[in-house]
C-alpha positions in Angstrom: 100.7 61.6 10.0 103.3 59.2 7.9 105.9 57.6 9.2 109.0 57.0 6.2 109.3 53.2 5.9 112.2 51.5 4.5 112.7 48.1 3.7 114.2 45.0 5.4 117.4 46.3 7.1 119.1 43.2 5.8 118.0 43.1 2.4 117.7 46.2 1.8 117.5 46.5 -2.5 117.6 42.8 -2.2 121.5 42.4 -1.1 122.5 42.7 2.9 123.8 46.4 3.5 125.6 47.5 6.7 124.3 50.2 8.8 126.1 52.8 7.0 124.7 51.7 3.6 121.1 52.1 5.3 121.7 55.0 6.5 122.9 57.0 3.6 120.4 54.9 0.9 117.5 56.0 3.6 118.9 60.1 3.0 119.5 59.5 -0.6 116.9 57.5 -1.4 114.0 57.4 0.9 114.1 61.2 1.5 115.6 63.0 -1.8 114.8 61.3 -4.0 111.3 60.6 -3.0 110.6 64.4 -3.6 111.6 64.2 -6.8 108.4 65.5 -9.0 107.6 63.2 -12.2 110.9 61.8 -14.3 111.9 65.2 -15.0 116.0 65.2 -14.0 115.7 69.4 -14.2 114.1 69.7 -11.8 116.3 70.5 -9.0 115.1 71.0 -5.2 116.0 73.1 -2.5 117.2 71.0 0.6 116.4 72.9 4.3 117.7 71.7 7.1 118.5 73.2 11.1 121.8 72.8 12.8 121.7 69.1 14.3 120.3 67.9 10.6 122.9 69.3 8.5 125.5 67.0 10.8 123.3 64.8 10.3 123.2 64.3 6.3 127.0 65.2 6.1 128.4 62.5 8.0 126.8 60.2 5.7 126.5 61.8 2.0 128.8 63.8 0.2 127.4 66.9 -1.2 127.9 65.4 -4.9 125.6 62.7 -3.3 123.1 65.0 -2.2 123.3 67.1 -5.6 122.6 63.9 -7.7 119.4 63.7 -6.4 118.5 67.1 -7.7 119.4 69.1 -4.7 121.0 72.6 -6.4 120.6 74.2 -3.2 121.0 73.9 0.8 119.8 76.2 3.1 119.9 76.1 7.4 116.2 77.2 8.5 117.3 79.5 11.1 118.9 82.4 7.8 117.1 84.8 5.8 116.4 82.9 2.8 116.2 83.9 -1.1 112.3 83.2 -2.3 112.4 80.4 -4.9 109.0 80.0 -5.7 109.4 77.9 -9.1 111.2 75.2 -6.9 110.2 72.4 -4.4 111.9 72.1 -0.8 112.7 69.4 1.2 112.8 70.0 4.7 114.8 67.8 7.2 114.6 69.4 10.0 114.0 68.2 13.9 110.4 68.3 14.9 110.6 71.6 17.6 108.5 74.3 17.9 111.1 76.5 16.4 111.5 74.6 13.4 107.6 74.3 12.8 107.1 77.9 13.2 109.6 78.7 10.6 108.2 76.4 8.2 104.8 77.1 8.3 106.0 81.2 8.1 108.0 79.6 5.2 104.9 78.5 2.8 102.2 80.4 4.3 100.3 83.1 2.9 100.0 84.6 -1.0 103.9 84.2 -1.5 105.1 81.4 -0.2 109.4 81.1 -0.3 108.2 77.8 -2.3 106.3 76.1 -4.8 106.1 72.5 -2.5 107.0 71.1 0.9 108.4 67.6 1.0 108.8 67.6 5.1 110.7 65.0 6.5 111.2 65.2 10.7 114.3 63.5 12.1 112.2 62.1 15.0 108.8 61.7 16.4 106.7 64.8 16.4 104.2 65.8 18.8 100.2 66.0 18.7 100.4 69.8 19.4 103.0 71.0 16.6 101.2 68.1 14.1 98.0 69.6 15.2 99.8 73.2 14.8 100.7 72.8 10.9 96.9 71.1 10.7 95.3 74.0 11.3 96.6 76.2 8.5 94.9 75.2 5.6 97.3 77.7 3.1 100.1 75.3 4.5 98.2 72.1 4.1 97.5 72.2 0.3 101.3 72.6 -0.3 102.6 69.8 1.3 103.9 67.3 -0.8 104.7 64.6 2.3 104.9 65.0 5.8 106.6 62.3 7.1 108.9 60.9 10.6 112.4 59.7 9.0 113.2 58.6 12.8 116.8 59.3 11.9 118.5 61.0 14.7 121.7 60.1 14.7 126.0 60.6 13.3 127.4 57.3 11.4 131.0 58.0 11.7 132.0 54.6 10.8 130.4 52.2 8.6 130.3 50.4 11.9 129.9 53.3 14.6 127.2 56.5 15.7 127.2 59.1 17.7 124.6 60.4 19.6 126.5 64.0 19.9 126.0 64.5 23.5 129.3 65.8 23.5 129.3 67.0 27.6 127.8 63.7 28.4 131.0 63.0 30.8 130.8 66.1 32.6 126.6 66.0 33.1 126.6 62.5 33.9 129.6 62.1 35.8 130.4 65.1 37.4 130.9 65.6 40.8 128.9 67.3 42.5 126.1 65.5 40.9 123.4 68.0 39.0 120.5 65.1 38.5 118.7 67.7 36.2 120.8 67.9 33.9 121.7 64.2 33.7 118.0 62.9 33.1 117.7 65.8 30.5 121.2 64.6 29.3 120.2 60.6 29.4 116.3 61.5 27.8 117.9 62.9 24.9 120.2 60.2 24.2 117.6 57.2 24.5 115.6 59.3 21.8 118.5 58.9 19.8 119.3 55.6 19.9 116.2 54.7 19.6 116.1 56.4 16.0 119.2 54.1 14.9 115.9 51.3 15.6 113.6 52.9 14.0 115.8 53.9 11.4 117.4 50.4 10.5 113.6 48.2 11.4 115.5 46.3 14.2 113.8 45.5 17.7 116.6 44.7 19.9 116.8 42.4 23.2 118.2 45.1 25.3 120.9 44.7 28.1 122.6 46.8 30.3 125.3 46.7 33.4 123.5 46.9 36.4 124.6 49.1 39.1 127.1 47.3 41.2 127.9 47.9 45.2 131.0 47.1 47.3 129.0 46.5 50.2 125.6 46.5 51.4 126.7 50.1 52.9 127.8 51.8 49.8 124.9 54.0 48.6 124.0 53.5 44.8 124.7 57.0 43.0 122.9 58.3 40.2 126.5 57.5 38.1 125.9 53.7 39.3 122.8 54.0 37.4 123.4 55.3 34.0 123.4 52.5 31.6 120.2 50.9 34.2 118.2 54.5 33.7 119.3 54.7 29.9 117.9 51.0 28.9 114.8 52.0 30.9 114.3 54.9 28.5 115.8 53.6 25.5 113.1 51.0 25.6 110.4 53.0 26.7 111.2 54.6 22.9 111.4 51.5 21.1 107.5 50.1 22.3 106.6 53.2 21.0 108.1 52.5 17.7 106.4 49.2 17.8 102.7 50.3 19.1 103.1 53.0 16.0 105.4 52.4 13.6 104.3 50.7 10.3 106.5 47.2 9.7 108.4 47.9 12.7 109.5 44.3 14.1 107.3 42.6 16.4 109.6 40.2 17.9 113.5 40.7 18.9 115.8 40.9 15.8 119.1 42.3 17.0 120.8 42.7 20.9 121.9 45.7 22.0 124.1 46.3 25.0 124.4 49.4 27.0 127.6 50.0 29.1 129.5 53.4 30.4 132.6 54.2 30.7 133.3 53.6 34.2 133.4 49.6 32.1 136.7 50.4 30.9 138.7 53.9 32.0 142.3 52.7 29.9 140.8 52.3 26.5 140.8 56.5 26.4 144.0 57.1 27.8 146.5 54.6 26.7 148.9 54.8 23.5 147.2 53.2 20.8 149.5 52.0 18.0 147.2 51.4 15.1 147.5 53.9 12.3 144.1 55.1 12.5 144.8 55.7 16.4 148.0 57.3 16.1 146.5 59.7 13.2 143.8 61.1 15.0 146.3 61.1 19.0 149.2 62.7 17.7 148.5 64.5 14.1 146.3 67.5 15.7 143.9 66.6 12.9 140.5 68.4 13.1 137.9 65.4 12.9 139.4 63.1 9.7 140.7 66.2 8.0 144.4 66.1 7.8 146.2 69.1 6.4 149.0 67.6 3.6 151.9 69.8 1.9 152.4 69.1 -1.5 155.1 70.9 -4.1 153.9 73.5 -5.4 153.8 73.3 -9.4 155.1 76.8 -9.6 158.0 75.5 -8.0 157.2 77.7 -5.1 157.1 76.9 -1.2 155.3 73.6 -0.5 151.3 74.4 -0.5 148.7 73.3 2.1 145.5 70.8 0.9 143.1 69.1 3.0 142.1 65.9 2.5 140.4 63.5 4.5 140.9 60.0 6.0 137.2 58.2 5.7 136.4 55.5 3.7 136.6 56.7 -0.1 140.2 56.4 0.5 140.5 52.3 -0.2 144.6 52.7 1.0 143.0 54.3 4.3 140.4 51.5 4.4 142.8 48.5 4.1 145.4 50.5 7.1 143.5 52.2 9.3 143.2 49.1 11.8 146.8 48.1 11.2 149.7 48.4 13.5 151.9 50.9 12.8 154.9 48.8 11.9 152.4 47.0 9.5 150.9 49.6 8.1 154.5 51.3 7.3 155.7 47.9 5.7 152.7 47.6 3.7 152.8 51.5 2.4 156.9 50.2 1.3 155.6 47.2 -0.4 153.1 49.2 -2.3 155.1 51.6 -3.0 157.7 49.1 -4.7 155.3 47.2 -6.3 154.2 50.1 -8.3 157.9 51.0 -9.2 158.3 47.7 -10.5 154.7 47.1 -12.5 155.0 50.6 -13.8 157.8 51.1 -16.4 157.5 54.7 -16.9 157.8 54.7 -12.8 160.2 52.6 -13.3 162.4 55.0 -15.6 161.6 58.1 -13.5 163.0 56.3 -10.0 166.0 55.0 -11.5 166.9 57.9 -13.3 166.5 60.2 -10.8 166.5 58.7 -7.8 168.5 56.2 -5.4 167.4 54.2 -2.7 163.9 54.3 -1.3 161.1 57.0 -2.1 160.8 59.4 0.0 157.3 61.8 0.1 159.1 64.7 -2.1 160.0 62.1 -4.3 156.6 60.7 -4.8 155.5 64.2 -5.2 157.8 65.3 -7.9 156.9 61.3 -9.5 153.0 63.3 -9.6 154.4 65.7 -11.5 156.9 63.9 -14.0 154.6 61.0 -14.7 150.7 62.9 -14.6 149.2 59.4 -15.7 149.8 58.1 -12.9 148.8 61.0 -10.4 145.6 59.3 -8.8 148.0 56.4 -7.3 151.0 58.2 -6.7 149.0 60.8 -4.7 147.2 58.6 -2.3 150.3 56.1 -1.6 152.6 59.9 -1.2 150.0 61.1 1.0 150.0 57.6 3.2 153.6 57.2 3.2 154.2 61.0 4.6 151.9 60.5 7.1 153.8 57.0 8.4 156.9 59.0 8.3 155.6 61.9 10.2 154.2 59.0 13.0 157.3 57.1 13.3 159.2 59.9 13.7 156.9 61.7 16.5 157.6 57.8 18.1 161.4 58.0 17.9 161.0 61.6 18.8 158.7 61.1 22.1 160.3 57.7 23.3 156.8 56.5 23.0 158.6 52.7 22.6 159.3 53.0 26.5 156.5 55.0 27.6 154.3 52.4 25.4 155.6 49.0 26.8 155.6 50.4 30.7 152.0 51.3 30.1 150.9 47.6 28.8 153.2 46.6 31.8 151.5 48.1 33.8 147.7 47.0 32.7 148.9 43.5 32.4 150.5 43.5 35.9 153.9 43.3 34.9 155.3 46.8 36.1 153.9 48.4 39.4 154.5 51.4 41.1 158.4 50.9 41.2 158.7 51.2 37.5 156.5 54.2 37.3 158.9 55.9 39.6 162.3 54.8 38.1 160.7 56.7 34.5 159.7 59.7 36.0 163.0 60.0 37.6 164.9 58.7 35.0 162.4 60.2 31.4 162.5 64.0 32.8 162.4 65.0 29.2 158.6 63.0 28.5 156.1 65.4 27.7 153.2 66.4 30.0 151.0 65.3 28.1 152.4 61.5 28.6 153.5 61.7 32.1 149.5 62.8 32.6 148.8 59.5 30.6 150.6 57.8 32.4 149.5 58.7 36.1 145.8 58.3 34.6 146.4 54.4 33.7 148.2 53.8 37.3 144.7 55.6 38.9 142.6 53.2 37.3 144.4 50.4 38.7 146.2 51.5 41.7 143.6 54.5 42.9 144.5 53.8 46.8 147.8 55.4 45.5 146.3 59.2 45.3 144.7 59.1 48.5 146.2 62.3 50.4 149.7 62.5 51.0 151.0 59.5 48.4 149.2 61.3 45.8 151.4 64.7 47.0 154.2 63.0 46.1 153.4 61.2 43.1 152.4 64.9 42.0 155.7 66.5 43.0 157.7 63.9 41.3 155.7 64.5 37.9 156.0 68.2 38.1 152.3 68.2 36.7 150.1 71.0 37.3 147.1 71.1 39.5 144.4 71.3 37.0 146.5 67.9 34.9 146.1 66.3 38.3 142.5 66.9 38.4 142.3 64.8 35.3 144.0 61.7 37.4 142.1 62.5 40.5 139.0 62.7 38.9 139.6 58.9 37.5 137.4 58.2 40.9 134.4 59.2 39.3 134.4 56.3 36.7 135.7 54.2 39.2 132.4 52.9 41.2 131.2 50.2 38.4 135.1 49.2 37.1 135.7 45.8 37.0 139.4 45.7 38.2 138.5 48.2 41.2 135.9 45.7 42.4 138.0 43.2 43.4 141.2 45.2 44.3 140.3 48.4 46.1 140.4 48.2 49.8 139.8 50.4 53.0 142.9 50.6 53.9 146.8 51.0 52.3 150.1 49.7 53.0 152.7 51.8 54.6 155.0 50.5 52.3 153.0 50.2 49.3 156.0 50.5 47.0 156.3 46.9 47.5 153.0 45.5 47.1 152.1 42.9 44.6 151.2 43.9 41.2 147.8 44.0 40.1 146.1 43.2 36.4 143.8 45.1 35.1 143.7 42.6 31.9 143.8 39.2 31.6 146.5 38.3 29.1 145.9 36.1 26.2 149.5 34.1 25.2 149.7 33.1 21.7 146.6 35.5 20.3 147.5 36.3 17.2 147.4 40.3 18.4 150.7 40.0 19.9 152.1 39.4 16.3 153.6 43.2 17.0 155.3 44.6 19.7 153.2 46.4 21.8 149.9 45.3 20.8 148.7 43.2 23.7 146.1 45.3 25.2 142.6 45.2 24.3 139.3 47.1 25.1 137.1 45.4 27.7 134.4 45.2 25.2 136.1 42.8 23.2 135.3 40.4 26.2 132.0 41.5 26.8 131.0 41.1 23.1 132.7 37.8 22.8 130.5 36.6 26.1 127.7 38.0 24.7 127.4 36.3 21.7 128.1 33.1 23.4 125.3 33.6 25.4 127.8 33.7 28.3 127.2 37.3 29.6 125.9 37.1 33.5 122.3 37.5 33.2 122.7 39.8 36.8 125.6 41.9 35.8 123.7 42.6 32.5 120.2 42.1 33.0 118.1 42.5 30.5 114.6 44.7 29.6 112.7 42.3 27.2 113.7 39.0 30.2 113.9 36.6 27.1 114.0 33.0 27.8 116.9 30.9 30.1 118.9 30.1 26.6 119.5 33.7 25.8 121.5 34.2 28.9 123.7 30.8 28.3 122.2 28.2 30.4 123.3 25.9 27.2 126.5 27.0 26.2 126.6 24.8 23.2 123.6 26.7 21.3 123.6 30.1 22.3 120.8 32.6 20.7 121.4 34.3 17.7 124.1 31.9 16.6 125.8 32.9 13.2 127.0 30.7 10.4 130.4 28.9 11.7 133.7 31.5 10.1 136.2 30.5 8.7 139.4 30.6 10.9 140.8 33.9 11.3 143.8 34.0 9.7 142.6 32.6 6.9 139.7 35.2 6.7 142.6 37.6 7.1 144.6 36.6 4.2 141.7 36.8 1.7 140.2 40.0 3.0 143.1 40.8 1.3 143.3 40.6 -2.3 146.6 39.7 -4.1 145.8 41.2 -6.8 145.4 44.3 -5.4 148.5 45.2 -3.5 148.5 49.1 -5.1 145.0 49.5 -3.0 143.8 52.0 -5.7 140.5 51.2 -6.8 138.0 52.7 -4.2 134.8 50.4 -6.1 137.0 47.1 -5.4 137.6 47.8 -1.9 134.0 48.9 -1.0 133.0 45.9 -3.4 134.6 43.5 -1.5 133.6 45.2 2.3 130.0 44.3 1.2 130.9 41.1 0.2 131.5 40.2 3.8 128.3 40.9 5.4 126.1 38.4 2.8 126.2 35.7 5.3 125.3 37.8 8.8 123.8 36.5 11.9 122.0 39.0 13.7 123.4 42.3 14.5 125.1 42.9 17.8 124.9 46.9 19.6 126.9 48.1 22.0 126.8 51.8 23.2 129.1 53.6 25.7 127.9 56.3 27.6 130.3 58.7 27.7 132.9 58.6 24.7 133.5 55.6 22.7 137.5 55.1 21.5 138.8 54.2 18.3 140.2 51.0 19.9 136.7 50.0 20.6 136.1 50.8 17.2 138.4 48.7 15.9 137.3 45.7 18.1 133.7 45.8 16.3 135.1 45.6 13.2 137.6 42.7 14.3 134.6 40.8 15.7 132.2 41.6 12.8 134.3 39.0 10.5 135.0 36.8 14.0 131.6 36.3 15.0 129.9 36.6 11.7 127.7 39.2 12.7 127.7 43.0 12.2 128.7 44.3 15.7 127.9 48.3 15.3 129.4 51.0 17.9 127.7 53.7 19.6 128.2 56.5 21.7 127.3 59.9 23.1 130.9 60.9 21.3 133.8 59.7 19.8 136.9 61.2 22.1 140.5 61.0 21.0 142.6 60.8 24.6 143.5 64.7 24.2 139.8 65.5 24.1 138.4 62.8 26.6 140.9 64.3 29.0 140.3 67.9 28.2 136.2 66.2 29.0 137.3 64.6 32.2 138.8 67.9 34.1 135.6 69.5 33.5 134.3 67.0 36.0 135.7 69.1 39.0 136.5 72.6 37.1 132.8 74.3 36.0 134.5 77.8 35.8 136.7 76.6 33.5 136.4 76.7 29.8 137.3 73.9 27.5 140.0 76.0 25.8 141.4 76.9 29.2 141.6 73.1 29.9 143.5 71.8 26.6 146.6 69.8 27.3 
């Protein structure tokens, strides 16, 4: 058996690519094109894949990707399929016994469906099913490669994976604890992971948050033990890779840190007020698909067209991490920059129109001026989503609501100022006032304990199964760093008057707090940060491979791993930026220049989350990628915007309840 080998993962083709580039040149490349029969460029292939693999190859290649490499076809495994007998197949498809069967029924016999196999398995297979497609000898002679791609994973980011354990939360965390389904749950996530290893040739250190106590009498749970049972397995994996894997690193490359979300419960909940963030929290978008109405050039009702926010969009790429307030400046400055560099636009604005541009005006600019259509569409699309944004803010109050949540996280607001905007906000949605009481659970949890939580329920005029969501903030309570210090046995009476508590440290002068309302951060911006300083507690995050005292920051001064000094960060800032290039049209400079920043990489830093990673988070990795000088790379069982994670975390307590009974 073959296992699919790629080259260095940091000189991959000779010139450092990120994990996302790996991971789509491995597809491409490694896979298609690697089928490919002689120099002939007619002749096209059929491409087979299952269920999991077809989400597999789409979040990473575009079908006129995939059809470059002389793929005319693709076809799911499990449907009747059309005989094609003149044409080779590739087959990426999961190594099960399902799979194999079908295959082997596929090009068996005196009429196989096709001329050649070029089988490619997303992970490991096993000695019986290998043995299985051995012993027919009609298959055997038909097989152009048989080969482990070890590729079992979602790059949603060019900096972030998903495992796509999407009930992760509620078989890991749920409350009456069903162990079964956990280890089941936690076995094929390691697997996963491990692939991204495989997949990229790193061999990381691996760390994880040990289970943590209150007292010698509180019994460790099998929730206290997630990220501790997930290393375990997760490494078990990798020596596998290493024992049997051809030029799979010997020694550590990379580190990789595995937390949960018990870490951090805010991140999921809170109002985030970057433009990516407030897209995907308040746009009802279905993944990155955002549903745009443009005139219609009949001169009929506005018409519907999809389009989608990733990373061929360069104005998406340059605001997506960007405040709101800066992104919607930005989008005006573009927008007036191309009035005044563009005469014809020029001619058209001033003849027609007064004042700034509005999204029909930029529309009927696409129509009047078709030369410029390309640039005109992408900064109309932008500039009506901003619009729609800031006017769901002004609509929502989300200002208030906003600034007496990062009160209350930085310990500035209490209980006190919960209660005056209840009393005072009756018109804030349930959705927010849910929000809300989630963010003062995690930090105040002593103040839903029986009858206090009564009242805090009657006063929101939530119902019961919303106030499951708060209640069930317990159950990533047991590891969370703010609760260790500030839960106790017993309540005050009065406990409208108790001191406020922090459940972030602020940091005065950062240059986040440039906008209003842009002081909070993840937690794993601190982790990360300690982590790369060799700072992070060698017993709070233990780790598998116990590497020598340095790694763990006996000398602070030379911590492992250490990257090539950055430049400071504002001035990295201003030059990510080109000035050139305020219009933001040309998709090759952008992604030119996002290579550009990864030629001088330390060593790449992991983190996965164990039940739902944030866009917030996701944002931190990049932030800290041109920080640290080092490629910091997300993962996660899923990706959950706050509507979904708290759709996810009623299901803790409600199993006879569906998801769609659950939505907020």
């Amino acid at each position: 058996m073959s296992s699919s080998d790629s080259d260095s993962s940091s000189s991959y083709g000779g010139d450092y690519k990120n994990f996302w580039q790996i991971t789509r040149e491995r597809l491409l490349h490694e896979m298609l094109r690697s089928a490919k029969a002689g120099n002939s460029k007619s002749n096209w292939k059929v491409l087979i894949m299952d269920n999991f693999t077809v989400k597999i190859m789409s979040s990473s290649c575009k079908r006129s990707d995939i059809a470059q490499e002389g793929v005319s076809l693709e076809e799911n495994i499990n449907r009747r399929r059309q005989p094609l007998p003149s044409m080779n197949a590739i087959y990426f498809i999961q190594p099960t016994k399902e799979n194999v069967i079908m295959f082997l029924s596929d090009m068996s016999g005196k009429s196989p469906l096709y001329r050649e196999a070029f089988v490619f398995f997303s992970s490991p297979i096993s000695r019986e099913l290998f043995s299985h497609i051995k012993k027919d000898s009609s298959v055997l002679t038909r097989i152009g490669a048989l080969s482990e791609m070890n590729l079992e994973y979602f790059a949603i980011d060019s900096q972030g994976f998903i495992t796509g354990n999407e009930r992760a939360l509620e078989e890991l965390f749920v409350d009456e604890e069903d162990t079964c389904k956990g280890h089941a749950c936690l076995n094929v996530m390691a697997s996963r992971i491990a692939t991204v290893f495989a997949s990229l040739r790193e061999f990381p250190f691996v760390r994880y948050r040990a289970a943590k106590s209150l007292d010698v009498t509180t019994m460790t749970t099998f929730r206290d033990l997630i990220p501790t049972k997930l290393a375990a397995r997760v490494w078990d994996c990798l020596i596998q890779y290493k024992q049997k894997t051809e030029h799979f690193p010997q020694t550590e490359t990379c580190e990789l840190l595995i937390l949960d979300r018990s870490i951090d419960q805010i991140a999921p909940i809170i109002h985030e007020w970057t433009y990516d963030a407030m897209c995907h929290d308040h746009l009802n978008m279905e993944g990155n698909k955002y549903v745009q109405e443009v005139l219609s050039k009949a001169g009929g009702p506005p018409e519907k067209k999809d389009v989608l926010l990733e990373g061929h969009d360069p104005v998406w790429l340059e605001l997506r991490h960007a405040h709101i307030a800066d992104a919607s400046e930005r989008l005006h400055k573009k927008m007036t920059n191309f009035v005044s560099k563009n005469k014809a636009a020029k001619i058209q604005h001033g003849s027609r129109y007064g004042g700034e541009l509005s999204t029909r005006d930029l529309q009927q600019m696409v129509q009047a001026l078709p030369q410029y259509s390309e640039q005109i569409d992408k900064l109309s699309l932008h500039v009506e989503i901003a619009d729609k944004i800031n006017r769901i803010i002004r609509e929502l109050g989300l200002r208030e609501l906003g600034q007496l949540e990062q009160d209350l996280v930085f310990g500035d607001a209490g209980m006190t100022d919960v209660i005056k905007f209840l009393t005072t906000k009756e018109d804030a949605t349930r959705e927010n006032k849910l929000r809300l009481l989630m963010i003062l659970a995690a930090i105040y949890p002593e103040k839903f304990e029986g009858e206090k939580g009564q009242n805090i329920v009657k006063l929101a005029r939530l119902p019961q199964d919303d106030m499951n969501a708060v209640n069930n903030m317990r159950l990533l309570g047991g590891a969370s760093e703010t609760n260790k210090s500030s839960t106790s046995a017993f309540s005050l009476k009065f406990d409208i008057h108790e001191k406020k508590r922090a459940a972030r440290k602020d940091r005065t002068g950062a240059e986040e707090t440039t906008w209003q309302l842009s002081r909070f951060y993840p937690m794993i911006e601190e982790l990360i940060d300690k982590l790369n300083k060799g700072e992070l507690s060698k017993d709070e995050y233990p780790c598998m491979n116990d590497p020598s005292p340095t790694f763990h920051g006996t000398s602070q001064s030379t911590p492992m791993h250490q990257a090539p000094a950055p430049h400071s960060m504002r001035s990295r800032r201003t030059s990510a930026r080109p000035r050139n290039s305020d219009d933001g049209y040309s998709s090759d400079s952008v992604l030119r220049h996002a290579s550009s920043d990864f030629k001088k990489m330390g060593q790449r830093i992991f983190v996965f989350i164990v039940g739902g990673a944030t866009r917030s988070e996701l944002r931190v990795c990049h932030k800290l990628t041109s920080k640290l000088q080092r490629e910091v790379i997300l993962g996660s069982s899923s990706l959950d915007d706050p509507p979904q994670f708290i759709t996810k975390l009623k299901l803790l307590t409600a199993n006879e309840l569906s998801l769609d009974d659950l939505q907020i």
